[in-house]
N, C-alpha and C positions, 0 to 999 in steps of 0.2 A: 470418546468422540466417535462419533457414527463416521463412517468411508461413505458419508457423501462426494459428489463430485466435486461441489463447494469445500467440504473441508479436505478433502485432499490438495486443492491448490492452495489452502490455509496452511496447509502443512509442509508442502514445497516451498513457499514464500515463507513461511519460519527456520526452516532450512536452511533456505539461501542466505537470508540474514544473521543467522547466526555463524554461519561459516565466514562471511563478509566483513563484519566488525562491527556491526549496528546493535547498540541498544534499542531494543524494542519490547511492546507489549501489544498484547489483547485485548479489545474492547469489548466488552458484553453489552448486551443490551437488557434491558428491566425497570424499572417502575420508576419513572423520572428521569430515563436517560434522553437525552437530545435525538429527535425524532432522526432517523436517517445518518445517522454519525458512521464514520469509515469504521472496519474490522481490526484496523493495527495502525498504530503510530510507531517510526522508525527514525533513530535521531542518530545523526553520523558528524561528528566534524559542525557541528552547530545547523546542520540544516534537519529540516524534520520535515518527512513523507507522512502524509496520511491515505493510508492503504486502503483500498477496495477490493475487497477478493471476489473474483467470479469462476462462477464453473463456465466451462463450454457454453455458448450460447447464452448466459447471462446476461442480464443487463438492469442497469439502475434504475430505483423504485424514485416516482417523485421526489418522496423526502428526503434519498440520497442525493438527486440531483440538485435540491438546493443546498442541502450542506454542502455540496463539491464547489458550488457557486458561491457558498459564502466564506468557503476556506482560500476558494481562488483570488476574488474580489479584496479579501485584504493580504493579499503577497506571499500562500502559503501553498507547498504542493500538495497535490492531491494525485493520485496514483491510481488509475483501475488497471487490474491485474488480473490477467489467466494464466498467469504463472509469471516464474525468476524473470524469463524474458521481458517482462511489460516493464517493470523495472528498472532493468538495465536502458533498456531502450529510452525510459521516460527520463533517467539520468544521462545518456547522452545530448537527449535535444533540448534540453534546458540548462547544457553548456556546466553539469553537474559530474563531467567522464570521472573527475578527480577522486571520488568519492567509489566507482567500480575497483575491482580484485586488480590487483598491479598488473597484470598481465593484460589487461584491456584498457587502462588509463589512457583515452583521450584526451 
């Protein structure tokens, strides 16, 4: 893997999750994959994030934005991330703390 700025947040947010308790995987992208599809799917406790990783100053290509719009629109998260923090964060405010390290359990 290249030490882009992109995959070092890929690598912090695998990280985090694996220290966390989430099963998770890697999406590739290649020749018939769903235009715009997240970088990782994360399943904890029956809820499932789908992750967007961005470097600093990133930001969603069209065809991201409508998969994030069609993951939303049928009752599914969707995650953009510049690290562990986005996260965490995006499991607090969707009333999701249960699923954080014991030690921050909202």
């Amino acid at each position: 893997m290249k030490h882009t700025p992109e995959n070092l947040v890929k690598k912090e947010i695998k990280d985090y999750l694996d220290t966390t308790g989430w099963f998770h995987f890697p999406i590739t992208q290649g020749l018939g994959s769903y235009k715009g599809i997240c970088d990782r799917i994360a399943i904890k406790q029956g809820v499932v994030l789908f992750i967007e990783c961005k470097a600093p100053g990133g930001y969603l290509t069209k065809h991201q934005k409508e998969f994030r719009a069609r993951i939303i629109e049928n009752g599914g998260y969707y995650v953009l991330a510049w690290g562990y923090e986005d996260i965490e964060e995006y499991l607090k405010c969707h009333h999701l703390g249960h699923l954080l390290p014991t030690s921050q359990n909202i």
